[in-house]
C-alpha positions in Angstrom: 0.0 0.0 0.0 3.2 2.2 0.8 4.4 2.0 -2.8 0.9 2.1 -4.5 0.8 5.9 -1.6 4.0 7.0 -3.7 2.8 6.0 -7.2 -0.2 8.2 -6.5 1.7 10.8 -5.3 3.6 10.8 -8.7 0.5 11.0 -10.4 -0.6 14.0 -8.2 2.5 15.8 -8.9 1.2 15.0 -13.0 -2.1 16.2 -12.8 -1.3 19.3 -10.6 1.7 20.3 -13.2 -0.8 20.0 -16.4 -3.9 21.5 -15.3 -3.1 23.9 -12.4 -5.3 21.9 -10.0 -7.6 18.8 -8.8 -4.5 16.7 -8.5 -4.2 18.5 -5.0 -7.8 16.9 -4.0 -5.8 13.4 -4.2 -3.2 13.9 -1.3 -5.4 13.5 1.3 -7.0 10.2 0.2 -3.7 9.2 -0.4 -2.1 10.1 3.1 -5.0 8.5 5.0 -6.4 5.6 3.2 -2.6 4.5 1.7 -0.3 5.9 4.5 -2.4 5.8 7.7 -2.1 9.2 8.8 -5.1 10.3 9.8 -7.2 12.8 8.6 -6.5 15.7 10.8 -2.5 15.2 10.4 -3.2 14.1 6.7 -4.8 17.8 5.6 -1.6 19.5 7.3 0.9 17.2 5.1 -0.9 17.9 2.1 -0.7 21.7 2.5 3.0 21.2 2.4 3.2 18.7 -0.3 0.9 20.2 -2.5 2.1 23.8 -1.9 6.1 22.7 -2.7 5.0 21.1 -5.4 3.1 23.9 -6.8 6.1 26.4 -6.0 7.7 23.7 -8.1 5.4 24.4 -11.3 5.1 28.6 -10.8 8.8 28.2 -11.0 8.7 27.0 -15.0 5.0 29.3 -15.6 6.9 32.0 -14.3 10.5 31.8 -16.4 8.2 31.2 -19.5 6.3 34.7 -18.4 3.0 33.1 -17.7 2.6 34.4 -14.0 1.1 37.4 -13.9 1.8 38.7 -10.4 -0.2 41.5 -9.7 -3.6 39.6 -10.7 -2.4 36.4 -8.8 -1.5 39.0 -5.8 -5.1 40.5 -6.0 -7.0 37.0 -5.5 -3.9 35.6 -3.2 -4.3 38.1 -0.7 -7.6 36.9 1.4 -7.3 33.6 0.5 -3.3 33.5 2.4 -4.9 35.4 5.7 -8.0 32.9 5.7 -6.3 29.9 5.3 -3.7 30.5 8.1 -6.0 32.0 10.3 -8.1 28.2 10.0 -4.7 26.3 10.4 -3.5 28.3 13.5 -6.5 28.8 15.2 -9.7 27.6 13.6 -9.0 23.8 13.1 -6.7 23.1 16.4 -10.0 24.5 18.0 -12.8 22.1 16.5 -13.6 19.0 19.2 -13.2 15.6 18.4 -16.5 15.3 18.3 -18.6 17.1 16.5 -21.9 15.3 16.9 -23.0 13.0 19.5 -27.0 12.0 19.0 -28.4 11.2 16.7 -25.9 10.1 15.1 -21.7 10.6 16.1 -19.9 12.5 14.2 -16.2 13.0 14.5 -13.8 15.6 13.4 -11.9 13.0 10.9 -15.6 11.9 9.6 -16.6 15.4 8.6 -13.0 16.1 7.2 -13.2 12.9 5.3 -16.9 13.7 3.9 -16.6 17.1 3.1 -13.5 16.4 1.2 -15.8 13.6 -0.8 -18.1 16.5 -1.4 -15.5 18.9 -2.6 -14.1 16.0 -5.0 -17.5 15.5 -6.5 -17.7 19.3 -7.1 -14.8 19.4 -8.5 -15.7 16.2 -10.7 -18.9 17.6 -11.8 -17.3 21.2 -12.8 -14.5 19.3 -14.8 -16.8 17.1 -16.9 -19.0 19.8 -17.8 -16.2 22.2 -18.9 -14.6 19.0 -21.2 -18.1 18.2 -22.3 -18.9 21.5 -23.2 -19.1 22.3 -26.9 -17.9 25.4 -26.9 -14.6 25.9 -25.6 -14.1 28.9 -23.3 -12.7 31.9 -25.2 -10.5 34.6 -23.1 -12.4 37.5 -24.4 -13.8 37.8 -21.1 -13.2 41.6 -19.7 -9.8 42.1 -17.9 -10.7 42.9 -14.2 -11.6 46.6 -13.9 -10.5 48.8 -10.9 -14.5 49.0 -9.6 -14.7 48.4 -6.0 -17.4 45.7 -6.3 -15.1 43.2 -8.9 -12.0 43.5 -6.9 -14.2 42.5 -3.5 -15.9 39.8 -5.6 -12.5 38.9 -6.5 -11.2 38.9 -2.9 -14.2 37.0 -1.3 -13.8 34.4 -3.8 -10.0 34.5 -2.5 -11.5 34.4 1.3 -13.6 31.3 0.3 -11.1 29.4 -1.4 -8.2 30.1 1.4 -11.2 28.4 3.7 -11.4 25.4 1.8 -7.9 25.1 1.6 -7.7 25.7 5.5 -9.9 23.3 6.8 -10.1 20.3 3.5 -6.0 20.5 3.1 -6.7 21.7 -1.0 -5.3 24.0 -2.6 -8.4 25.0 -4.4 -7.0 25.1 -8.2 -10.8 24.5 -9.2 -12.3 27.1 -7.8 -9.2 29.1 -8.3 -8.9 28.8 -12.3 -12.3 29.6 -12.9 -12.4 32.8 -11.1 -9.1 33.8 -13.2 -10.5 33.2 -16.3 -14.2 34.6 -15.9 -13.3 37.5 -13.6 -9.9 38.8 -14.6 -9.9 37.4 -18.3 -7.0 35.8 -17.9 -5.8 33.0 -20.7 -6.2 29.4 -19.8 -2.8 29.1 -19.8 -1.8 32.2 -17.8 -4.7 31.1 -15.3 -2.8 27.5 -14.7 0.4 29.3 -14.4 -0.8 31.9 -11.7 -3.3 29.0 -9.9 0.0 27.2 -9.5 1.2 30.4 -7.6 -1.9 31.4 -5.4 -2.1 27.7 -4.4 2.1 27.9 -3.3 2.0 30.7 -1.2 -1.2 30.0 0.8 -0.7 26.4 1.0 3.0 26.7 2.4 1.5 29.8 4.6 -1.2 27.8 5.7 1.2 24.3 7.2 2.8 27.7 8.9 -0.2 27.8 11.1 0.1 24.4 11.5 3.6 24.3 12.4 2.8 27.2 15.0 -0.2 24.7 16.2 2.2 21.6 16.7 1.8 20.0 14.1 4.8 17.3 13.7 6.6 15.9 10.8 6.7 12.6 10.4 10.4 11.3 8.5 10.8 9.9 6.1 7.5 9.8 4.7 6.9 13.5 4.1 10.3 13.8 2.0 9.7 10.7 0.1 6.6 11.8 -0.7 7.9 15.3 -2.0 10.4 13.9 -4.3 7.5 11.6 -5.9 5.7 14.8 -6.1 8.6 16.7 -8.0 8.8 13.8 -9.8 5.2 14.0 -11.3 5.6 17.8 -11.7 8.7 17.3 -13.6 7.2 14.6 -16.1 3.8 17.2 -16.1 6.2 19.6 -17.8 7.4 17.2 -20.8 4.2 16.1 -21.8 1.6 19.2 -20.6 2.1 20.1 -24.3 1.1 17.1 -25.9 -1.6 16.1 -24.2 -5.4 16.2 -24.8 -6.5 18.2 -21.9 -9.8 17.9 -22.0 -9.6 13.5 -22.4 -7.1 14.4 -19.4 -9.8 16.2 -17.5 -12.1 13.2 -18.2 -10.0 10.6 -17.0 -9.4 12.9 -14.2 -12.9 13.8 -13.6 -14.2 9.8 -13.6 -11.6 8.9 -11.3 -12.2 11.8 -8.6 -15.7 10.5 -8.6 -14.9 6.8 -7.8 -12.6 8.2 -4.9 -15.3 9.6 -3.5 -17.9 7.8 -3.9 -15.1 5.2 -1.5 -14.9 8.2 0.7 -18.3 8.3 1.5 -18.9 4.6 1.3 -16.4 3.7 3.6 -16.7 6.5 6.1 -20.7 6.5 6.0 -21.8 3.3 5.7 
């Protein structure tokens, strides 16, 4: 199971690298169902993982000029304070147990089944963008200096820094979409800067939980960064010649059978 827990992480390093998100939503599966950490500890690793692996990828968006830094800034901002305010101070302070009657509820449970319902979302939004006949153009308006985009812009930040906070994601779903539609940013570019946001306020947020207590387990947190690297690395020798909406398929089918195991196995 060990080796099968690195394999994936190889492929999550992959599908991060080619389409600036969703590969994040596997760490945590990976870290609890195939490394026994448990959920709690598993969403702390995975901000590390998935944000030096994502600093990994900016690194190559941004020598090839497809970073564009005041725009990634602009949406980075809210989502960096929100998700190290939930590591530092929100999460440490949720019991145990969250629910007693009817039914009990503990804090790993409604990690582990949230996360199942952010993977459908984010299996559902892929297959309808790779279905969709008409491929997204980037006419859309560039973001204009009007007080009510750039707080739309930074409450969709907010949101996203709380998802990644308290689910251990970096939010490259939600992220790219809000590039494209409200800052007409190119595919592309939006992949390039998603890979950013998701760096700085994944790596911020396993700040707040290094100030929390949080502690590293060696060697299976470096081993599992160099598979990730490794992933990344092939990501940027075949980004170019792959299908990416078949990818987003494949990806898409798969993040649903994950979580429909999720919620089979934590529910029933």
């Amino acid at each position: 199971m060990v080796i099968l827990g690195y394999l994936m992480a190889v492929f999550m390093g992959l599908i991060l690298g080619v389409i600036g998100g969703g590969g994040s939503i596997l760490t945590v599966p990976i870290l609890v169902y195939l490394m026994g950490i448990s959920p709690d500890i598993a969403t702390g690793y995975s901000l590390l993982l998935v944000g030096a692996t994502a600093a990994f990828g900016a690194i190559r968006y941004f020598r090839e000029g497809l970073v564009d830094i005041k725009a990634s800034i602009l949406f980075a901002i809210p989502s960096i304070v929100a998700v190290y305010l939930t590591r530092a101070f929100l999460m440490p302070n949720i019991p145990d147990d969250i629910l007693l009657s009817p039914i009990h509820i503990t804090k790993n449970t409604a990690i582990m089944v949230l996360f199942a319902i952010l993977m459908l979302a984010s299996a559902v939004m892929m297959l309808r963008k790779a279905y969709k006949s008409q491929t997204v153009t980037n006419s859309a308006p560039a973001i204009s200096n009007s007080s009510s985009r750039v707080a739309l812009i930074m409450t969709e930040g907010a949101v996203v820094g709380l998802v990644t906070g308290v689910l251990g994601a970096g939010g490259g779903f939600l992220i790219i979409p809000a590039l494209v539609l409200f800052l007409g940013m190119p595919m592309k570019n939006a992949v390039g800067a998603s890979l950013f946001i998701i760096a700085l306020k994944s790596l911020l947020g396993f700040v707040g939980d290094l100030q929390a207590g949080i502690s590293l387990e060696v060697p299976l947190l470096p081993l599992m960064l160099v598979a990730t690297f490794i992933g990344m690395a092939i990501s940027t020798k075949v980004a170019s010649k792959l299908d990416g909406a078949s990818l987003q398929k494949f990806f898409a089918f798969f993040t649903l059978i994950i979580a429909i195991f999720i919620i089979s196995k934590e529910l029933i």
